[in-house]
N, CA, C and O atoms as CSV, one atom per row, in Angstrom:
chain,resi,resn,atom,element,x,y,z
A,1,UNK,N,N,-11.350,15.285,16.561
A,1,UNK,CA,C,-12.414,15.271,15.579
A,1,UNK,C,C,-12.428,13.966,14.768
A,1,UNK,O,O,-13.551,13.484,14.618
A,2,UNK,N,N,-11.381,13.287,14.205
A,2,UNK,CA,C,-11.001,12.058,13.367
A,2,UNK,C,C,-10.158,10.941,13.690
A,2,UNK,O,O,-8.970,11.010,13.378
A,3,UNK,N,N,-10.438,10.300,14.056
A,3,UNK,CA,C,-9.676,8.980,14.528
A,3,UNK,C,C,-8.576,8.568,13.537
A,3,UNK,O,O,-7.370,8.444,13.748
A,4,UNK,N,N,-9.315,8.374,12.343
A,4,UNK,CA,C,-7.796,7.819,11.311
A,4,UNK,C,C,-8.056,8.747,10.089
A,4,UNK,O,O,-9.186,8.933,9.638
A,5,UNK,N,N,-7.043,9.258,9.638
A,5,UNK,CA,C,-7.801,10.128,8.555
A,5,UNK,C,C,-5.933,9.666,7.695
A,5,UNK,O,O,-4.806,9.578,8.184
A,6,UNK,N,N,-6.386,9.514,6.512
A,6,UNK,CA,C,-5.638,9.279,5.264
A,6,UNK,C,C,-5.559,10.563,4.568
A,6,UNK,O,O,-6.472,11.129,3.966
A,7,UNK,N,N,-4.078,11.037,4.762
A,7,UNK,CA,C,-3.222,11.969,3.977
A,7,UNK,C,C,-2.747,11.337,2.535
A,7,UNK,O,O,-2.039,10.336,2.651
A,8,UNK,N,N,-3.008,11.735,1.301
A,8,UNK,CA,C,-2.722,11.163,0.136
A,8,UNK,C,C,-2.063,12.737,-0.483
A,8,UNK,O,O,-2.484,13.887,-0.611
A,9,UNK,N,N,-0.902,12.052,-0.735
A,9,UNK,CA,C,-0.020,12.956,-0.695
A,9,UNK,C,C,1.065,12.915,-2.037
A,9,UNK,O,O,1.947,12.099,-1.766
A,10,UNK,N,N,1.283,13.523,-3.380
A,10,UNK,CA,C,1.399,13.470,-4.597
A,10,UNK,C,C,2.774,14.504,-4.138
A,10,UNK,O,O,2.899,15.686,-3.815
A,11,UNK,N,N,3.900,13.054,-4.356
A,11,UNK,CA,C,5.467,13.842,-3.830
A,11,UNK,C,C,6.154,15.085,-5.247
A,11,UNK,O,O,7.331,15.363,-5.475
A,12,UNK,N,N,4.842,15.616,-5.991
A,12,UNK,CA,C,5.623,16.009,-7.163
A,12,UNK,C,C,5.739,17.733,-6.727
A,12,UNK,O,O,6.640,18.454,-7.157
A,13,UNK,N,N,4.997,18.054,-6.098
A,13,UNK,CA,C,5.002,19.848,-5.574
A,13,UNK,C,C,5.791,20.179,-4.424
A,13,UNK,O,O,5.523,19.383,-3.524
A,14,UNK,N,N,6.675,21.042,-4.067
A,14,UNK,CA,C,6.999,21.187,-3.099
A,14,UNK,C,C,6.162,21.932,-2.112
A,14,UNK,O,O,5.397,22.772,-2.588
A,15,UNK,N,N,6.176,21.789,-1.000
A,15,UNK,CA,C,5.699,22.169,0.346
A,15,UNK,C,C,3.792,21.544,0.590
A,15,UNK,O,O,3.292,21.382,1.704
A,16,UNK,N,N,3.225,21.357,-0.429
A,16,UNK,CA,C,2.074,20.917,-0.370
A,16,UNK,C,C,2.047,19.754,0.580
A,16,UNK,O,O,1.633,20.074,1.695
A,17,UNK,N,N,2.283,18.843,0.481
A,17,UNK,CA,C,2.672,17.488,1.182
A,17,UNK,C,C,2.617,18.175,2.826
A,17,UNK,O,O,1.895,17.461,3.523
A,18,UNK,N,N,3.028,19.024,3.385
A,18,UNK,CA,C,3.676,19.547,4.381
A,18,UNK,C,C,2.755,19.788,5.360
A,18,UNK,O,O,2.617,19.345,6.500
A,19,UNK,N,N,1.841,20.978,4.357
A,19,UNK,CA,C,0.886,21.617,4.545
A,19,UNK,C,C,-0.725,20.617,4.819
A,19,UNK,O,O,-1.628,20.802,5.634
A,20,UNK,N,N,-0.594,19.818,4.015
A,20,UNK,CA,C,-1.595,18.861,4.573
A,20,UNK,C,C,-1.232,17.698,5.364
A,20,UNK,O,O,-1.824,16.623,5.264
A,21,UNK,N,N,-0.205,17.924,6.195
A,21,UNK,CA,C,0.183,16.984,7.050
A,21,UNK,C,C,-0.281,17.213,8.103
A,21,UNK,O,O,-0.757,16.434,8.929
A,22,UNK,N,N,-0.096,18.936,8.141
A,22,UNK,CA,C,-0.120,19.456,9.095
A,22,UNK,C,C,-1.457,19.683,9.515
A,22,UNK,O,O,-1.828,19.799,10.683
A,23,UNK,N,N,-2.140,19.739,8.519
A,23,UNK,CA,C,-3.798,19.929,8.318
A,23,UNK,C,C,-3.984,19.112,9.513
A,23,UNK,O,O,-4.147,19.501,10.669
A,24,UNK,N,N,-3.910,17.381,8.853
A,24,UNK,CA,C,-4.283,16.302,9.263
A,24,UNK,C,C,-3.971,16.693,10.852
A,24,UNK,O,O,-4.887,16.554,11.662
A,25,UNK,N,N,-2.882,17.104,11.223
A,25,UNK,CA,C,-2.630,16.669,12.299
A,25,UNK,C,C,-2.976,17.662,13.787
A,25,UNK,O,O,-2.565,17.601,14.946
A,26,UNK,N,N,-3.842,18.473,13.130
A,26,UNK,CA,C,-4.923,19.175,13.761
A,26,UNK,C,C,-6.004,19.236,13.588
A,26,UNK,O,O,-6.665,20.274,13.580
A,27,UNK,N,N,-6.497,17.857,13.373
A,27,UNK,CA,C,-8.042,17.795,13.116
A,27,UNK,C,C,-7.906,16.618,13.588
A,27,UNK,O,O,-9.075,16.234,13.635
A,28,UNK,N,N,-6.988,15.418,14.138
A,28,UNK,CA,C,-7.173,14.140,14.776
A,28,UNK,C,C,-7.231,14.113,16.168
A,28,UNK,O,O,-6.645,14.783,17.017
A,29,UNK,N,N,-8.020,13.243,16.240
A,29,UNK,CA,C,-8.179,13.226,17.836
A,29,UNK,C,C,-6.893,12.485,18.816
A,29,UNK,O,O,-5.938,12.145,18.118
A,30,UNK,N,N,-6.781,12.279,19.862
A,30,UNK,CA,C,-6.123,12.193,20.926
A,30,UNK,C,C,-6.083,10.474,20.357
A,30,UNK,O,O,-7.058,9.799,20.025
A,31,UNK,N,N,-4.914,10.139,20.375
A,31,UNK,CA,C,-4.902,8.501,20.464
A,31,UNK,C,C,-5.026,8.387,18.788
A,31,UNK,O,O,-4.837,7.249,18.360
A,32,UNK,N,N,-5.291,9.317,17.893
A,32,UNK,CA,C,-6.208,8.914,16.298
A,32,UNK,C,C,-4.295,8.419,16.021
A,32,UNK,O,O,-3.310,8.245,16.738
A,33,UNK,N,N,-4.720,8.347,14.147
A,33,UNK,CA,C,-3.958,7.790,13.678
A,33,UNK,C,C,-3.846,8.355,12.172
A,33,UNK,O,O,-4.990,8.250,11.731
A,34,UNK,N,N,-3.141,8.825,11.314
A,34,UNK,CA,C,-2.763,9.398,10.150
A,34,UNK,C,C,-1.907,8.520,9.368
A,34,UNK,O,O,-0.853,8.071,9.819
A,35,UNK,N,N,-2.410,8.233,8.031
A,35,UNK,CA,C,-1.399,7.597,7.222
A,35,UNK,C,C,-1.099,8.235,6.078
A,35,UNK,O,O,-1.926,8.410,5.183
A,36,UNK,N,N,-0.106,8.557,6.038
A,36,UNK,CA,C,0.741,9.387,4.302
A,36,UNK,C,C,0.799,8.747,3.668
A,36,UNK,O,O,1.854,8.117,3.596
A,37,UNK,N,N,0.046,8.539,3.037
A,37,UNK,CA,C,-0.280,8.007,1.431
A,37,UNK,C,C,0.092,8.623,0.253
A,37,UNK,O,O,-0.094,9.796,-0.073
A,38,UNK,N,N,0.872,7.344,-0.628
A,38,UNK,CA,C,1.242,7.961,-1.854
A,38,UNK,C,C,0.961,6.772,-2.939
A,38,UNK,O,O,0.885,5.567,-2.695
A,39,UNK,N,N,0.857,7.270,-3.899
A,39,UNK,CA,C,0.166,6.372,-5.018
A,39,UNK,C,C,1.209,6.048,-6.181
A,39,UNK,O,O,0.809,7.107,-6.667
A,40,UNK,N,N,1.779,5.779,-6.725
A,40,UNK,CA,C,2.500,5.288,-7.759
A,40,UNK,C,C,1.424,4.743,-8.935
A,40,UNK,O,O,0.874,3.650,-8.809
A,41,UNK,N,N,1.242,5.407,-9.809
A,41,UNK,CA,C,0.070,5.180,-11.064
A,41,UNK,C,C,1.625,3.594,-12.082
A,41,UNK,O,O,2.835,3.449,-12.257
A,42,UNK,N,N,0.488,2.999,-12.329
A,42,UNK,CA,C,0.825,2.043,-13.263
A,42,UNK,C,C,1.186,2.829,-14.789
A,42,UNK,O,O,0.577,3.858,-15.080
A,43,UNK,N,N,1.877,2.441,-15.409
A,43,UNK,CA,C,2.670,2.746,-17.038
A,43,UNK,C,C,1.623,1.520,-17.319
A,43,UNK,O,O,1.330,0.477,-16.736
A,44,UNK,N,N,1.166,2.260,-18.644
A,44,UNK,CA,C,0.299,1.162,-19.518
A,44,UNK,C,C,1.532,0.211,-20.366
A,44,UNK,O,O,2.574,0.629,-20.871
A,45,UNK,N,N,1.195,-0.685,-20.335
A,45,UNK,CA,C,1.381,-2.340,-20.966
A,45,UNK,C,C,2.376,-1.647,-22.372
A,45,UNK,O,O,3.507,-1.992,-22.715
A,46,UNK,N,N,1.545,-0.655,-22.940
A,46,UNK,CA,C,2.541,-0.733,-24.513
A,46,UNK,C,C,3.647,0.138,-23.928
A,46,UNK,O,O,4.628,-0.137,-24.619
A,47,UNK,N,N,3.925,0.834,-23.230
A,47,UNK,CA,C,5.060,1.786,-22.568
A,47,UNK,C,C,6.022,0.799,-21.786
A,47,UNK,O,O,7.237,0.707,-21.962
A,48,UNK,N,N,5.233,0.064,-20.870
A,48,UNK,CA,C,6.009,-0.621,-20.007
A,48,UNK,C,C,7.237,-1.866,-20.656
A,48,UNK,O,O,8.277,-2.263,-20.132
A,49,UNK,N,N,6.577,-2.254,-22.028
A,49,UNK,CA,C,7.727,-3.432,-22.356
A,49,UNK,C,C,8.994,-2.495,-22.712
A,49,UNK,O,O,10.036,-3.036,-22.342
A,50,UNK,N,N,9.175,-1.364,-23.267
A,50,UNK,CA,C,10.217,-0.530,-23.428
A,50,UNK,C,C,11.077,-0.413,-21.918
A,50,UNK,O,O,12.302,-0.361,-21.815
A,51,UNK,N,N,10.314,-0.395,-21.057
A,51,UNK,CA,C,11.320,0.046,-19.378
A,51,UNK,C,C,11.915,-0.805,-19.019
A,51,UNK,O,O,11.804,-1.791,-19.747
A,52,UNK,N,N,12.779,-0.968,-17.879
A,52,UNK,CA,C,13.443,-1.607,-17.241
A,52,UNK,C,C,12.304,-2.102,-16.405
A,52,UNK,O,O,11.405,-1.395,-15.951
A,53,UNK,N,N,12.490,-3.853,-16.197
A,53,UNK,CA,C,11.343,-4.846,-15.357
A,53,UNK,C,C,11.145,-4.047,-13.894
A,53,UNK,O,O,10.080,-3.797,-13.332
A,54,UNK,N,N,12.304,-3.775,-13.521
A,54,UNK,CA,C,12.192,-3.290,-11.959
A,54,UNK,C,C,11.747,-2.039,-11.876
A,54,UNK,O,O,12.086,-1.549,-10.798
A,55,UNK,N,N,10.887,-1.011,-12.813
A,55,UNK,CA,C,10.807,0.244,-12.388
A,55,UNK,C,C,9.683,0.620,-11.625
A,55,UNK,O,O,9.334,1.780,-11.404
A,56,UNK,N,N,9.263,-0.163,-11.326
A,56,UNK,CA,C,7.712,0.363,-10.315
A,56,UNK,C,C,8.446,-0.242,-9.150
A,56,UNK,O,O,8.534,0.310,-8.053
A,57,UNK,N,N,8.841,-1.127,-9.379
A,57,UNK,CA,C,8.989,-1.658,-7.324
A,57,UNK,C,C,10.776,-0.496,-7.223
A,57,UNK,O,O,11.051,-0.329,-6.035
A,58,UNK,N,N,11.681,0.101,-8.040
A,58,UNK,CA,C,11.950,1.283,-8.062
A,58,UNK,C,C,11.503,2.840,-7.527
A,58,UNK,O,O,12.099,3.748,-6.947
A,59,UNK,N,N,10.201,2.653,-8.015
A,59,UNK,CA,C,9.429,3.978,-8.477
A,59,UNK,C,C,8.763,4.104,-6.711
A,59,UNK,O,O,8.720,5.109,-6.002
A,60,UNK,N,N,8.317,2.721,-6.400
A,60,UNK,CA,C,7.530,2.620,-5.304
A,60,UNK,C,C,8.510,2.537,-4.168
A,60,UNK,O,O,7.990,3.217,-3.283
A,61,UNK,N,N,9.318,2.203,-3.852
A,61,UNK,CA,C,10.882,2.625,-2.731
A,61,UNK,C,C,11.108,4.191,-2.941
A,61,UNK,O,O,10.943,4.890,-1.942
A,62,UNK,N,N,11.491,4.855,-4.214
A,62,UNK,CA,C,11.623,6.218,-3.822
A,62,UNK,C,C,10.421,6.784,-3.393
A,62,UNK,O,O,10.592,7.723,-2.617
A,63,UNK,N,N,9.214,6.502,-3.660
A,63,UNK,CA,C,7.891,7.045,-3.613
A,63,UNK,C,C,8.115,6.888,-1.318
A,63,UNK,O,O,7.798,7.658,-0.411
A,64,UNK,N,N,8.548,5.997,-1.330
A,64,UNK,CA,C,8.376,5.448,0.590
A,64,UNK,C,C,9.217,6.470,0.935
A,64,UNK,O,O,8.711,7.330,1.656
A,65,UNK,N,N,10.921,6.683,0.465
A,65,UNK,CA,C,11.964,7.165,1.414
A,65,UNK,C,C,11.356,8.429,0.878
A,65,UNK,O,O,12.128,9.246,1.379
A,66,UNK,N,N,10.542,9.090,0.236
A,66,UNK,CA,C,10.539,10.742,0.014
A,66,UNK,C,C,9.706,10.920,0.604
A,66,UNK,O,O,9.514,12.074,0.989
A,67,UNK,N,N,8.863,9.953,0.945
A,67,UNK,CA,C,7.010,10.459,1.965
A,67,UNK,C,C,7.703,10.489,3.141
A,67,UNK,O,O,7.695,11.522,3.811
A,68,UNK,N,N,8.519,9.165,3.629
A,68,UNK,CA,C,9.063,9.127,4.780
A,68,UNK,C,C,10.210,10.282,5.371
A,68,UNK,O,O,10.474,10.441,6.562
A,69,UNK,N,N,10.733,10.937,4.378
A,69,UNK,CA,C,11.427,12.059,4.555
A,69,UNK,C,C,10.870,13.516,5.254
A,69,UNK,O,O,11.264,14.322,6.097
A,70,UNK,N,N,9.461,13.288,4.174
A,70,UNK,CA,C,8.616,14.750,4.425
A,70,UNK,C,C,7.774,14.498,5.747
A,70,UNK,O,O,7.355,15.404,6.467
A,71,UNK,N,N,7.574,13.060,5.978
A,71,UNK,CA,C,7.150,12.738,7.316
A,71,UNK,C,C,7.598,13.302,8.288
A,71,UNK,O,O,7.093,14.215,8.942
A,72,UNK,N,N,8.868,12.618,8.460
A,72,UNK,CA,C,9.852,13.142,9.001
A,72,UNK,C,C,10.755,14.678,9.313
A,72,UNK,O,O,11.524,14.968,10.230
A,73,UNK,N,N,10.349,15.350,8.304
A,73,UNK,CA,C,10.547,16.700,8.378
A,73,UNK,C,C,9.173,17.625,9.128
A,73,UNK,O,O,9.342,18.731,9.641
A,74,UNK,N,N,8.330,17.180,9.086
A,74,UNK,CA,C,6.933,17.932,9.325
A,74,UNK,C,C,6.989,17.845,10.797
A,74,UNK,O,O,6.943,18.821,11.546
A,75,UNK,N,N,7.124,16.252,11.268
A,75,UNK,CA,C,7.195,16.046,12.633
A,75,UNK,C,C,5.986,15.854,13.084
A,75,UNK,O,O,5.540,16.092,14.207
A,76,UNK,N,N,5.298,15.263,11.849
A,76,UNK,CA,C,3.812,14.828,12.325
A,76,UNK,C,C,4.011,13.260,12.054
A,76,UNK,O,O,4.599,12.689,11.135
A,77,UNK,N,N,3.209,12.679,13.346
A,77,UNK,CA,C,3.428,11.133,13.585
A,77,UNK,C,C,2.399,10.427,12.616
A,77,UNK,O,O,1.198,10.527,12.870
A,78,UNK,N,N,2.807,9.756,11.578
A,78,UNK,CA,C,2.230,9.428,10.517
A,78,UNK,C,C,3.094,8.001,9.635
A,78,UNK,O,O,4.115,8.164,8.968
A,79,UNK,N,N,2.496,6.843,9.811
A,79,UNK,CA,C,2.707,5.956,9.159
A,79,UNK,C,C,2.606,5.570,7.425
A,79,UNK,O,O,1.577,5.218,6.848
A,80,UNK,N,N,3.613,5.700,6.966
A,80,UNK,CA,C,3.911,5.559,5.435
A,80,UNK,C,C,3.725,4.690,5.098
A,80,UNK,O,O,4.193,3.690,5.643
A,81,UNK,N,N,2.794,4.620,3.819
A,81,UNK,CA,C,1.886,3.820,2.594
A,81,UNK,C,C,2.245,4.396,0.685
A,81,UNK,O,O,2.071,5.367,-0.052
A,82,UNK,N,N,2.681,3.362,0.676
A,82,UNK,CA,C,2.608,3.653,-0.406
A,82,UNK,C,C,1.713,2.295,-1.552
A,82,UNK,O,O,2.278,1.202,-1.529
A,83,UNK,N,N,0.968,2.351,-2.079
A,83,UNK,CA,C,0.135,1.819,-2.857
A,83,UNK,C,C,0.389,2.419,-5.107
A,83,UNK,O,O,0.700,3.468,-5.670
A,84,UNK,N,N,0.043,1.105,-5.551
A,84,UNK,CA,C,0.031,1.557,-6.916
A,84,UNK,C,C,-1.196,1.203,-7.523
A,84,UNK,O,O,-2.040,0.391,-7.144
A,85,UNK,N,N,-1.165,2.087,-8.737
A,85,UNK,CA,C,-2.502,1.420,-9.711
A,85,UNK,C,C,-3.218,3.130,-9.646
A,85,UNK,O,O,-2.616,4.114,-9.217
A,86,UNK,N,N,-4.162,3.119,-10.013
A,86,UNK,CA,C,-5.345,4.378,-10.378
A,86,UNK,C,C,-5.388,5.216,-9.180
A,86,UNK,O,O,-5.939,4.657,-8.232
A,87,UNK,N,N,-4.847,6.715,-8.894
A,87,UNK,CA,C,-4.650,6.782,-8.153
A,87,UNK,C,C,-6.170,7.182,-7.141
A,87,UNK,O,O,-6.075,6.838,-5.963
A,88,UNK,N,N,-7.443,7.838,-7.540
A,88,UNK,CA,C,-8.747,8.013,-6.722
A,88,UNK,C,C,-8.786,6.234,-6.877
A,88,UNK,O,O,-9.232,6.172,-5.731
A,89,UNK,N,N,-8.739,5.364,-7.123
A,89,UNK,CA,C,-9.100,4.018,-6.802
A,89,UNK,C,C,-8.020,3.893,-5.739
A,89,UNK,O,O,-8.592,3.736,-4.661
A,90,UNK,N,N,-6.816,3.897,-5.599
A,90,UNK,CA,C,-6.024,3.352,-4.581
A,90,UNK,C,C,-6.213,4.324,-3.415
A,90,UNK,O,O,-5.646,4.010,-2.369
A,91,UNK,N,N,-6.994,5.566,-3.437
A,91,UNK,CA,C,-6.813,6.480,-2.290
A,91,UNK,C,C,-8.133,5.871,-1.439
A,91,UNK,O,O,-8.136,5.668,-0.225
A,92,UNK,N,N,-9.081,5.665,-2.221
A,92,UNK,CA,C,-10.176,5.415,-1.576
A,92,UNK,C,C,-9.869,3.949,-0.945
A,92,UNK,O,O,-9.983,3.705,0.256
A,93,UNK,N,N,-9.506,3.109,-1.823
A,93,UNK,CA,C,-9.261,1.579,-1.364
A,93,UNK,C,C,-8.450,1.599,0.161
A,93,UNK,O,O,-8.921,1.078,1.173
A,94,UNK,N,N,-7.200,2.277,0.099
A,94,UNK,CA,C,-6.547,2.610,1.394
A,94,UNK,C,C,-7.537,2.965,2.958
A,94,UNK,O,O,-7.477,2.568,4.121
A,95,UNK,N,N,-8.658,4.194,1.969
A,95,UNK,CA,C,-9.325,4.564,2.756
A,95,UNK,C,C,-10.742,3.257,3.961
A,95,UNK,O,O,-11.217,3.256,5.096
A,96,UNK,N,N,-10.809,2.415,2.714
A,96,UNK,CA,C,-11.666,1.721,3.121
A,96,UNK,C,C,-11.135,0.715,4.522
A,96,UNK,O,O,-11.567,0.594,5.668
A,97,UNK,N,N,-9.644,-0.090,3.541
A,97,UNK,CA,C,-9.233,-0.946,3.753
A,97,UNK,C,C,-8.947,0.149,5.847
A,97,UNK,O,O,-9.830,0.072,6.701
A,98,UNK,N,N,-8.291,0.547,5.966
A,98,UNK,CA,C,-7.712,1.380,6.858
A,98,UNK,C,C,-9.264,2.008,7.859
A,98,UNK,O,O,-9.235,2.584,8.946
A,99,UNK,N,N,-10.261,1.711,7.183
A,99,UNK,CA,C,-11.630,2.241,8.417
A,99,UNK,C,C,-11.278,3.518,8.263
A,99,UNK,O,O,-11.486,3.967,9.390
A,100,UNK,N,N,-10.770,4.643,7.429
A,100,UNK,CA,C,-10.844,6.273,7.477
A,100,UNK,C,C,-11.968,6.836,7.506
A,100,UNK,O,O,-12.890,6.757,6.694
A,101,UNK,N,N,-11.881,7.479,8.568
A,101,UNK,CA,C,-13.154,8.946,8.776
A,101,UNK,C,C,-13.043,10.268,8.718
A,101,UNK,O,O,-13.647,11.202,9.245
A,102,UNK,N,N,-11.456,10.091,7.393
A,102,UNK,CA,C,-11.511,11.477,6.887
A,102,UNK,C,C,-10.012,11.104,5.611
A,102,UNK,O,O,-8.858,10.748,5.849
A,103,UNK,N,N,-10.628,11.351,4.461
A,103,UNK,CA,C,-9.327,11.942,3.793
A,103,UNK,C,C,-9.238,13.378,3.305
A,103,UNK,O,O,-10.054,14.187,2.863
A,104,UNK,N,N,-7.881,13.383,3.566
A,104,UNK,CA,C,-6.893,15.007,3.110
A,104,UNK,C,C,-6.285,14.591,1.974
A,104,UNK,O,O,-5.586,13.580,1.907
A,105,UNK,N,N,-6.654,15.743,0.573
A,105,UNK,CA,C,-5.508,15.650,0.071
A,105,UNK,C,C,-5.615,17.347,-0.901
A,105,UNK,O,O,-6.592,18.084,-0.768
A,106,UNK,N,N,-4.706,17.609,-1.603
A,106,UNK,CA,C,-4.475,18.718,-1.952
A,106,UNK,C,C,-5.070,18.740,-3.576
A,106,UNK,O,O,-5.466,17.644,-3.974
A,107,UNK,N,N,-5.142,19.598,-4.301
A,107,UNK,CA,C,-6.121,20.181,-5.676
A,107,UNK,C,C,-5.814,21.501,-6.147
A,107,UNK,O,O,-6.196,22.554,-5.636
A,108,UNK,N,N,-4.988,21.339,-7.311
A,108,UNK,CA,C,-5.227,22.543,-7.819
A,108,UNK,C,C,-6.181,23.259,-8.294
A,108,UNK,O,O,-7.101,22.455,-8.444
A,109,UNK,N,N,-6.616,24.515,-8.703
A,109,UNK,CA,C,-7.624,24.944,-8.752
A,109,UNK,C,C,-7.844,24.452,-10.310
A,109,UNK,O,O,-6.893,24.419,-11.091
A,110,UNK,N,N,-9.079,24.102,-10.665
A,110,UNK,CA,C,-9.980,23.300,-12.253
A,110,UNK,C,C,-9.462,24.269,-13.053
A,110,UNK,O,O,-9.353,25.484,-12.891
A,111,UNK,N,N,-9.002,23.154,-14.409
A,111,UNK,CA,C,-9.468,23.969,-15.671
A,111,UNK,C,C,-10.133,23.391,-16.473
A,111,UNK,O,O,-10.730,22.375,-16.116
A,112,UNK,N,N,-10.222,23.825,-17.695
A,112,UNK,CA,C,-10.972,23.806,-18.491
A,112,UNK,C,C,-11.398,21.688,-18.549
A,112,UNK,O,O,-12.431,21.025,-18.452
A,113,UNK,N,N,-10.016,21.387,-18.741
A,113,UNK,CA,C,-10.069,19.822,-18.730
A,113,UNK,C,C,-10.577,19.073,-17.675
A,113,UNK,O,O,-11.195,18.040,-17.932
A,114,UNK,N,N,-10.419,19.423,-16.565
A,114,UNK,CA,C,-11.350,18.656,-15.367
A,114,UNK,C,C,-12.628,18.460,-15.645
A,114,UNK,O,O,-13.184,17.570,-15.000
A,115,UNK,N,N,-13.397,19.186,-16.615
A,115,UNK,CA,C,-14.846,19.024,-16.650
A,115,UNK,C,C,-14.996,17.618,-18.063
A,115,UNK,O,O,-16.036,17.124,-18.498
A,116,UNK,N,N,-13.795,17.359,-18.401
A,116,UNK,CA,C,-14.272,16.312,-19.361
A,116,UNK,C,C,-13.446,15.193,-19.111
A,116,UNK,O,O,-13.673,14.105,-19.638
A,117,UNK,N,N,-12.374,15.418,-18.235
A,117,UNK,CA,C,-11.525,13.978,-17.593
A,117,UNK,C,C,-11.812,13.922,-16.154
A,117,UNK,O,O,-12.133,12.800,-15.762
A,118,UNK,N,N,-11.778,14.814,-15.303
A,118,UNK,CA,C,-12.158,14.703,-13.936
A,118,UNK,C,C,-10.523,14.367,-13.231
A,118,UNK,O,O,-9.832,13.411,-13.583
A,119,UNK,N,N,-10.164,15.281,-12.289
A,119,UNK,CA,C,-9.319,15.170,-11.726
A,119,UNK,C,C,-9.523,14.226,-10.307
A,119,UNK,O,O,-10.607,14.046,-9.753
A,120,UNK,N,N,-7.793,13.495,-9.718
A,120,UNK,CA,C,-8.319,13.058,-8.663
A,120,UNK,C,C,-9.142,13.114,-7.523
A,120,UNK,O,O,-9.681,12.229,-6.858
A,121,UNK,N,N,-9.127,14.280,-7.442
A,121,UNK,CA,C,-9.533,14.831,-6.440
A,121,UNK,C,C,-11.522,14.415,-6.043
A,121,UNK,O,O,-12.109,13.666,-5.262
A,122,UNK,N,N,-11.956,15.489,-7.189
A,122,UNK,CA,C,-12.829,14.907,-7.790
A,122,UNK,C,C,-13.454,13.688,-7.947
A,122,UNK,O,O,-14.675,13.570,-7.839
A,123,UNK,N,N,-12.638,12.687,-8.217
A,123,UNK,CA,C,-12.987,11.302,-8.585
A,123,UNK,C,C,-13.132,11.248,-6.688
A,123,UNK,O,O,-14.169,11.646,-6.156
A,124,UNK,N,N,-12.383,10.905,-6.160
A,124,UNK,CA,C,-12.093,11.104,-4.615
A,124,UNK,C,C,-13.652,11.316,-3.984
A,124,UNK,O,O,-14.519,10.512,-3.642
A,125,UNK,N,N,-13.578,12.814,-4.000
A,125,UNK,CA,C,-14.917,13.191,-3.777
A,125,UNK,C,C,-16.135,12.774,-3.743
A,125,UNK,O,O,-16.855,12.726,-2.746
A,126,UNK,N,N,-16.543,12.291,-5.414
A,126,UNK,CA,C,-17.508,11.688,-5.712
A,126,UNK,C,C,-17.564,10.295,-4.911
A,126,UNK,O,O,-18.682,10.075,-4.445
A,127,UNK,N,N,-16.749,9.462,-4.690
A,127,UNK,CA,C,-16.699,8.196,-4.416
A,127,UNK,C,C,-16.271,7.918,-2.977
A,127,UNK,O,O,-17.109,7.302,-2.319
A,128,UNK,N,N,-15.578,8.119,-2.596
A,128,UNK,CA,C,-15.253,8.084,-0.846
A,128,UNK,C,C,-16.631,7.508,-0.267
A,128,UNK,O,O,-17.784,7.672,-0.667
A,129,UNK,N,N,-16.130,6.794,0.791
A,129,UNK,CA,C,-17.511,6.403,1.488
A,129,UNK,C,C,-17.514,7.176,3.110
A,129,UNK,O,O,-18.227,6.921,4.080
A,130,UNK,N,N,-16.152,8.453,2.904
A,130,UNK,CA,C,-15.955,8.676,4.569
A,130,UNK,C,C,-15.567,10.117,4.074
A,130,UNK,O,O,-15.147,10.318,2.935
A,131,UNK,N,N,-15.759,11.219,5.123
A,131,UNK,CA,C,-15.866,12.405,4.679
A,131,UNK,C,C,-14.224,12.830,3.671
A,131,UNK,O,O,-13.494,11.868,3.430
A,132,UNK,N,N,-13.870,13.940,3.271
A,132,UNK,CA,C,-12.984,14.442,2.279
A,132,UNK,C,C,-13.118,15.728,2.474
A,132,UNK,O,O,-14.095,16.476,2.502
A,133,UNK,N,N,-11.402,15.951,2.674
A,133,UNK,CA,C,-11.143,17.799,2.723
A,133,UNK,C,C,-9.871,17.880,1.610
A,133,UNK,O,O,-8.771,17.328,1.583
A,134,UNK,N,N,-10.322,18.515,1.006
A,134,UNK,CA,C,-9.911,18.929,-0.430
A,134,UNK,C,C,-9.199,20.357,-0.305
A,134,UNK,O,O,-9.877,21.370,-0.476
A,135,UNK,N,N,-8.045,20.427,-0.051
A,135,UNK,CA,C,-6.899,21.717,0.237
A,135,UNK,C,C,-6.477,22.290,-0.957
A,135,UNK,O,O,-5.569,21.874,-1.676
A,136,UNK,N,N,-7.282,23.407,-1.158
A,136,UNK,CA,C,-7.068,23.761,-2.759
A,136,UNK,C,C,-5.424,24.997,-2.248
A,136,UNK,O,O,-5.207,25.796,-1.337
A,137,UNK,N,N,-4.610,24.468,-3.510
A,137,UNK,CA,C,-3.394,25.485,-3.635
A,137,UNK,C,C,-3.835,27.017,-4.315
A,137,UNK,O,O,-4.449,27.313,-5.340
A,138,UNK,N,N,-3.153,27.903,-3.123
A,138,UNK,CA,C,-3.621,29.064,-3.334
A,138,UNK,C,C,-2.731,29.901,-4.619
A,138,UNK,O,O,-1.523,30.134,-4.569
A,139,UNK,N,N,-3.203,30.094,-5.202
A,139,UNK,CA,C,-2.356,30.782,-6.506
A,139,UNK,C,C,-1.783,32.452,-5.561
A,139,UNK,O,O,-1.108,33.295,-6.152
């Protein structure tokens, strides 16, 4: 069905990651290609002079060996990305940059606050220039 489809994948829930790996990897076609994507959000400027200089290129190595782990555990053939900055800006950018004709990623179900900040997902949605399957966690 999808030639390259971008898994964006938020290492903070357990088994979610898993579950849309697996998604992905029954909806690609023969020969396609899947990339596990993970995003590392930037610390704003007044937070960041308090941290240690090295904590994003830190943050962004554990962010690789834990995608690459769950990669690796799923046993779905999937090349690891990890990208930083806003994370619906870096999912889509991946998406572009990469020619995707499908992103996966997972959503909890809305509350009250999504309707006045807008969750990634969402942002995702609205903006993508290539279709989006949105794997809502089942309560």
């Amino acid at each position: 069905m999808y030639r390259k489809i971008i898994v964006a994948i938020a290492l903070g829930g357990p088994g979610r990651g898993e579950d849309i790996l697996r998604k992905a990897a029954s909806l690609l076609d023969e020969g396609g290609e899947i990339v596990a994507l993970n995003v590392v959000e930037d610390v704003p400027t007044y937070v960041a002079i308090e941290l240690p200089a090295d904590m994003l290129e830190d943050a962004m190595k554990d962010g690789r060996d834990r995608l690459q782990a769950l990669v690796t555990a799923t046993g779905v053939a999937a090349t690891v990305e990890i990208r930083n900055g806003p994370p619906a800006k870096a999912i889509i950018a991946a998406a572009e940059s990469h020619r995707a004709d499908l992103i996966i990623l997972a959503s909890h179900v809305p509350d009250f606050s999504n309707y006045f900040i807008g969750a990634t997902a969402d942002r995702v949605v609205r903006h993508a220039k290539c279709s989006v399957l949105v794997e809502r966690h089942k309560i």
